[in-house]
C-alpha positions in Angstrom: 133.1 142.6 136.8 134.4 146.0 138.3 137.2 145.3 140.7 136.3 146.4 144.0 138.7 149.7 145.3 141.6 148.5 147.3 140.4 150.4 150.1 137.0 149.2 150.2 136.9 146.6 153.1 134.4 145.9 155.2 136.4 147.5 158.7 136.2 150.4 157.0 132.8 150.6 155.3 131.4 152.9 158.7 134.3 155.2 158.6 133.5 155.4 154.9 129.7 155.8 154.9 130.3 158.2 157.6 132.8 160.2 155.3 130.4 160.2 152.2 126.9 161.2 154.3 129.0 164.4 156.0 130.5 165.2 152.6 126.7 165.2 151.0 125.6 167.7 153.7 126.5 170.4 151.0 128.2 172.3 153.6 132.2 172.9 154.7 133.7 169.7 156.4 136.6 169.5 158.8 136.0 166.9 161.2 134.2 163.3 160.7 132.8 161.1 163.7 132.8 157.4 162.3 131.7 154.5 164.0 130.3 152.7 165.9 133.7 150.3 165.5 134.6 146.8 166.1 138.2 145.7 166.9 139.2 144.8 163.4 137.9 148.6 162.2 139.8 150.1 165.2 142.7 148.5 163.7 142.2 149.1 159.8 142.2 152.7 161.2 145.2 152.9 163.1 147.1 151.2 160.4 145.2 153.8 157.5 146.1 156.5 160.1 149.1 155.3 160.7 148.6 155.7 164.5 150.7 153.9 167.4 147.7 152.5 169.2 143.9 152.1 168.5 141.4 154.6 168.5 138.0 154.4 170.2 134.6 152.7 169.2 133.9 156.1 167.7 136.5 158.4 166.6 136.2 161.7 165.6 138.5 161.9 162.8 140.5 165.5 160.8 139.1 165.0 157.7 142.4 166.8 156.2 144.9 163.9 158.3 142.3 161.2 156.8 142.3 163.1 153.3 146.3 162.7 153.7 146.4 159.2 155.1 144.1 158.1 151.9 146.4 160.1 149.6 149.5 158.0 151.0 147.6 154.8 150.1 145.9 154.9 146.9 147.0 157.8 145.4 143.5 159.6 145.3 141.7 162.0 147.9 139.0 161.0 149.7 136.3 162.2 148.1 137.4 160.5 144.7 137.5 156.9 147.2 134.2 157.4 149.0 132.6 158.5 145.6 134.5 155.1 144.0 133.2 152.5 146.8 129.4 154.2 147.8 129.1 156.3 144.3 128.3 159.9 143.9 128.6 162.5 146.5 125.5 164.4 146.9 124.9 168.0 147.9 122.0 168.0 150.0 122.1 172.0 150.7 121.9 172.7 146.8 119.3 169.8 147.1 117.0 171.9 149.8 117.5 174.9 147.9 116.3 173.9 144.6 113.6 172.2 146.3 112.3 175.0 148.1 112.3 177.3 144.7 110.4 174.7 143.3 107.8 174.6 146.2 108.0 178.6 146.3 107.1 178.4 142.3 104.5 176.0 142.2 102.7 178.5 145.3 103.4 181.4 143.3 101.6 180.2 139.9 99.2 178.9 141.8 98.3 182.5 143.8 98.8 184.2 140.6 96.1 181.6 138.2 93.1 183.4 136.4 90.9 180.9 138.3 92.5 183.1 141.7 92.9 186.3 140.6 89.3 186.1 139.3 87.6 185.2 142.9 90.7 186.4 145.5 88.6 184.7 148.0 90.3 181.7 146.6 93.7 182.9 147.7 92.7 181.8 151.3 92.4 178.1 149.4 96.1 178.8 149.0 97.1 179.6 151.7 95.7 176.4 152.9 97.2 174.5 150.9 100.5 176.1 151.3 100.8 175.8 155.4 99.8 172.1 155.1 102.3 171.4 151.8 103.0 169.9 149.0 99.6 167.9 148.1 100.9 164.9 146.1 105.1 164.5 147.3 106.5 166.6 144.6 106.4 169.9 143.0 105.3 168.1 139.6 102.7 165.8 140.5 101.1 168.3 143.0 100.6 171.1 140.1 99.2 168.5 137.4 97.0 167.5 140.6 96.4 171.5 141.3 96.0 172.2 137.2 92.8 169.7 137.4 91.3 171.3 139.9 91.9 174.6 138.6 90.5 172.9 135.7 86.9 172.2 137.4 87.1 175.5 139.4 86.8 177.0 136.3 84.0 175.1 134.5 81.7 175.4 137.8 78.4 176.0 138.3 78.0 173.2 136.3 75.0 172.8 133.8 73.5 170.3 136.1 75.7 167.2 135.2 75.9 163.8 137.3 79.7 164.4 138.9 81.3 161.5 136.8 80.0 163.5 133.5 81.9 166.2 134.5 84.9 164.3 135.2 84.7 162.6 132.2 84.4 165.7 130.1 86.9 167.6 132.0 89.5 165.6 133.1 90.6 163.2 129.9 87.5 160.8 130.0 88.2 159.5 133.7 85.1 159.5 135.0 86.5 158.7 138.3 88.6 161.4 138.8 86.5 163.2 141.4 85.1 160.3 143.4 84.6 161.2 146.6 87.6 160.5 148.8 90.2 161.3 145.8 92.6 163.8 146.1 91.2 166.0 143.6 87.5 165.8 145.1 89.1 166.9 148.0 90.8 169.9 146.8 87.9 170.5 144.6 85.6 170.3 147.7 87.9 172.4 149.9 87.9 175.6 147.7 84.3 175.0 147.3 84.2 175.4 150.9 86.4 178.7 151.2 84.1 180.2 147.7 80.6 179.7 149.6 82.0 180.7 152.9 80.8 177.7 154.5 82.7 174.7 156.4 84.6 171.5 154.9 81.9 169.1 155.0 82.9 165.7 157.0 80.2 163.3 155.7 79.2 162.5 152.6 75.6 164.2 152.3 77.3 167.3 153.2 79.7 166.9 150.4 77.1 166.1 147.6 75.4 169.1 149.1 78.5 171.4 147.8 78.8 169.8 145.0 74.9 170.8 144.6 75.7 173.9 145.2 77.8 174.1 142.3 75.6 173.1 139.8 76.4 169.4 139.4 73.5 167.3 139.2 71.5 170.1 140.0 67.8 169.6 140.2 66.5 171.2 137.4 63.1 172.0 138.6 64.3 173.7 141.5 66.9 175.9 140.2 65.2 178.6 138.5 66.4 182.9 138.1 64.2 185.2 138.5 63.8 188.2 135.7 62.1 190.9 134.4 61.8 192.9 131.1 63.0 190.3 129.6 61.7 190.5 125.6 63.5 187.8 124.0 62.3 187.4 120.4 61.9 183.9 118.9 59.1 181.1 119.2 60.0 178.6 122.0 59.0 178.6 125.2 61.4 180.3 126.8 61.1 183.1 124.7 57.0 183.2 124.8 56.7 183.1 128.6 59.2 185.9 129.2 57.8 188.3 126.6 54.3 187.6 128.0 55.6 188.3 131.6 57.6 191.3 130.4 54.7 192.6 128.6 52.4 192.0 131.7 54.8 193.9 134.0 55.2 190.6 135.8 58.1 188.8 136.9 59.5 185.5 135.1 61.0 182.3 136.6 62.4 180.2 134.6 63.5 176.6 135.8 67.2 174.9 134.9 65.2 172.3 132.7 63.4 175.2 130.6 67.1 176.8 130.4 68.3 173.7 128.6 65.7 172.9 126.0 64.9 176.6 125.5 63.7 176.6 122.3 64.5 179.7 119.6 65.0 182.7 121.3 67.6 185.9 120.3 67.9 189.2 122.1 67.9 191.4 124.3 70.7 193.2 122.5 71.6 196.1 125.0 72.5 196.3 128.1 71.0 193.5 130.6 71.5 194.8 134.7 71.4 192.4 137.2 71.0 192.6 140.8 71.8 190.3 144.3 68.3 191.2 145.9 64.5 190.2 144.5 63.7 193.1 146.3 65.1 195.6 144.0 63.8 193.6 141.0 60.4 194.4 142.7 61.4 198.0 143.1 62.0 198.1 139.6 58.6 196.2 138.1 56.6 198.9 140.8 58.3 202.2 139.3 58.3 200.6 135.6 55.8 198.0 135.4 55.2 196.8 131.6 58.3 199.2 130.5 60.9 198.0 132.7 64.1 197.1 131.3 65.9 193.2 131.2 66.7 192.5 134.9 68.0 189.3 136.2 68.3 188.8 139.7 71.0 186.2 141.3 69.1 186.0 144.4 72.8 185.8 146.1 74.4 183.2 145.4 74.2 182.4 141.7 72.9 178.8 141.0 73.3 177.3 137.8 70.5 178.7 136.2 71.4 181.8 136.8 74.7 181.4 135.5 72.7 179.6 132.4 70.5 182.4 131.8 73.3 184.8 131.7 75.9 183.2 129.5 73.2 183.0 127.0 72.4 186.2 126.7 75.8 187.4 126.2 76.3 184.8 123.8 73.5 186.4 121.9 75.2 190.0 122.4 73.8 191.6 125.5 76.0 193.4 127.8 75.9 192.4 131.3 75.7 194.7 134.3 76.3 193.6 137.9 75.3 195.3 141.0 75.4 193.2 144.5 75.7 194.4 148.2 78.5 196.4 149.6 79.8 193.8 152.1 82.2 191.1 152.1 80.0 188.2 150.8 78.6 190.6 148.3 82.1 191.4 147.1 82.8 187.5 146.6 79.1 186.8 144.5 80.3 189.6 142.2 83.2 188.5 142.2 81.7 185.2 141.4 79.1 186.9 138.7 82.0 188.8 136.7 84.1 185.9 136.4 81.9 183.1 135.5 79.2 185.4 132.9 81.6 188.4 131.7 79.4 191.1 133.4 80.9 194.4 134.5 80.1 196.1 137.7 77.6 198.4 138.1 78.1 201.5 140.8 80.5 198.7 142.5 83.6 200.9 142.8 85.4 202.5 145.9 83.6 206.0 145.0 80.3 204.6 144.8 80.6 202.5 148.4 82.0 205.9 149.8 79.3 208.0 148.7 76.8 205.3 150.1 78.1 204.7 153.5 76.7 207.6 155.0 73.3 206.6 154.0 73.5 203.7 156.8 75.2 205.6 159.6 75.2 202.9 162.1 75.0 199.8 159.3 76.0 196.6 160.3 79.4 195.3 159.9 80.8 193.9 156.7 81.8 190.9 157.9 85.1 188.9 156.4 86.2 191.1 153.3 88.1 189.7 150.8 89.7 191.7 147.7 87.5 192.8 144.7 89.5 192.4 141.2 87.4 195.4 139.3 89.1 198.1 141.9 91.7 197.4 144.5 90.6 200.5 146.7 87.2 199.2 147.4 88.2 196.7 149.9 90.1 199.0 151.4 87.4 201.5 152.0 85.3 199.2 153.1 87.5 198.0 155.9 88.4 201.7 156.8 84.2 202.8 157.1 83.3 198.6 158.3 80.0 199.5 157.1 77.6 197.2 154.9 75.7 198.9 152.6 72.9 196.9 150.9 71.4 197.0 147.5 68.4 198.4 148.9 69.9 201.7 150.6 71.0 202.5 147.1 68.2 201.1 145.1 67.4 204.7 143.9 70.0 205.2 142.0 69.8 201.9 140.6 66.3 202.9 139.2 67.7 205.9 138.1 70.2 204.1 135.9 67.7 201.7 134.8 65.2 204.6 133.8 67.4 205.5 131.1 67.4 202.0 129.7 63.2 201.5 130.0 61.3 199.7 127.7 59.3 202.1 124.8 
């Protein structure tokens, strides 16, 4: 058994927890208030002190007279004695400092994530989660919690899984993991929000609803992309119906379930444009008919079989080309487009916007604008001119483009 210091009684032990909680502070010491003090630590004082008659209930003490005073009786400052009876001295300062570079880290990495970068709209997300702090108590557990949902971001629109499939298959087999009212559902949910532009649902229906959105459990009858052009050589069904349409200078829609049992199909090879608005696919069928080129349309938002449809066919080497409307939810669904299927923009750059604008004099505004990750300056322009330009003021030189890409 450790004997106990020879100063360690219990008259003194406020004077010494006093000493060892201003000494932790980190910062420079020169006077300690002990206390509050009964009679028998009033007069272990004045005889530590050495002082001719007691002090008050709670003395304010020179912590260089009590550093002597200890000195005269043991031998040892006062640090070494607080340090020997309540253990080590802290540095709390040091202790905020680190943990704010930590905090100012884990924000950092988290603003600066592919998932982020890819959709800036997401930064707002951040932000969020910034002013309202750390989400699970410590730098550590709140980015393995902010890794898994970085995790989902990135797999979403979902292939029409039940949400604990996708947990299970993202998120080490715990199909659990994004029960509603966990932590992670919530963060999930919440960027979800901020993506779609749309309000942090309160109720369940509303949540399943986003989640919906996002392709998980999606209804795959009801989730279907709309094409054209699209000559896809093989013998299943897929393949048959679109080359039939294609060939008929007719429009395909192709459901989520027909997406997932396909059949064989390969091709197209080349260049495959897509566009936000039905209405320029109809454009395009009108001037082309039977020759016009692949065209798939997102009909805004991407759903999942859109995001199915598209995948494939740059698995099977066709080079995507995205064009969408000049205005700020436009910017976020190509956004959206480019980083979930690998497409490129097409006339989506600062020059092209400028050269538009003037077409729609008095257009509408843009609305809330958030940054484009193909060209920095387009934003920028945008907010300067605050004038929406959609996909149908420009739709001539879209067909222009197209032209040169016709079928036979």
């Amino acid at each position: 058994m450790t004997d106990r210091h020879p100063l360690d009684l219990p008259e003194l032990r406020p004077l010494w927890s006093a000493v060892h909680d201003r000494l932790s502070s980190g910062r420079p010491v020169t006077r300690v208030r002990s206390g509050p003090l009964d009679d028998a630590g009033r007069e272990a004082l004045a005889d530590l002190l050495g002082l001719d008659r007691l002090p008050g209930a709670e003395p304010t003490i020179p912590l260089a007279g009590l550093d002597g005073a200890v000195l005269d009786a043991c031998g040892r400052p006062v640090r070494d004695v607080v340090t020997a009876i309540l253990g080590p001295i802290r540095d709390r300062a040091a202790e905020r400092e680190l943990a704010a570079g930590r905090r100012e880290a884990l924000w950092g990495w988290l603003a600066g994530h592919d998932v982020v970068t890819a959709q800036p709209v997401l930064l707002e997300w951040v932000g969020h989660l910034r002013t309202n702090g750390l989400v699970d108590g410590s730098p550590d557990r709140t980015r393995s919690l902010l890794t898994a949902a970085l995790t989902v971001l990135a797999a979403l629109p979902a292939g029409g899984e039940p949400l604990p499939v996708l947990a299970a298959r993202l998120l080490d087999g715990d199909s659990h993991a994004l029960d509603d009212g966990t932590r992670l559902s919530s963060l999930v949910l919440r960027a979800l929000a901020v993506l779609y532009g749309t309000d942090l649902p309160d109720v369940a229906e509303g949540r399943r609803a986003l989640w919906s959105r996002a392709g998980v459990a999606d209804d795959q009858l009801s989730s279907t992309v709309l094409a054209a052009g699209l000559r896809l050589d093989g013998d299943g069904p897929v393949a048959r119906v679109s080359r039939i349409c294609a060939e008929a200078g007719h429009p395909v829609s192709l459901t989520l379930a027909q997406l997932r049992t396909p059949g064989d199909f390969t091709g197209p090879a080349g260049p495959v444009h897509i566009t936000e608005n039905p209405s320029v696919l109809a454009l395009a069928l009108r001037r082309f008919g039977h020759h016009c080129p692949p065209l798939v349309c997102t009909s805004g938002w991407p759903n999942t079989a859109v995001i199915h449809l598209l995948r494939r066919l740059a698995d099977n080497g066709a080079s995507l080309h995205y064009h969408g409307d000049f205005d700020g939810e436009g910017i976020r669904i190509a956004a959206h487009v480019l980083a979930k299927t690998g497409a490129v923009p097409w006339r989506m750059a600062s020059d092209d916007y400028r050269t538009a604008a003037p077409r729609v004099p008095s257009g509408p505004d843009p609305g809330r604008l958030t940054a484009a990750p193909w060209d920095q300056a387009l934003v920028d322009s945008m907010a300067e001119l605050r004038t929406a330009v959609v996909e149908e003021v420009v739709a001539d030189l879209l067909l222009d483009d197209l032209a040169n890409h016709r079928h036979g």
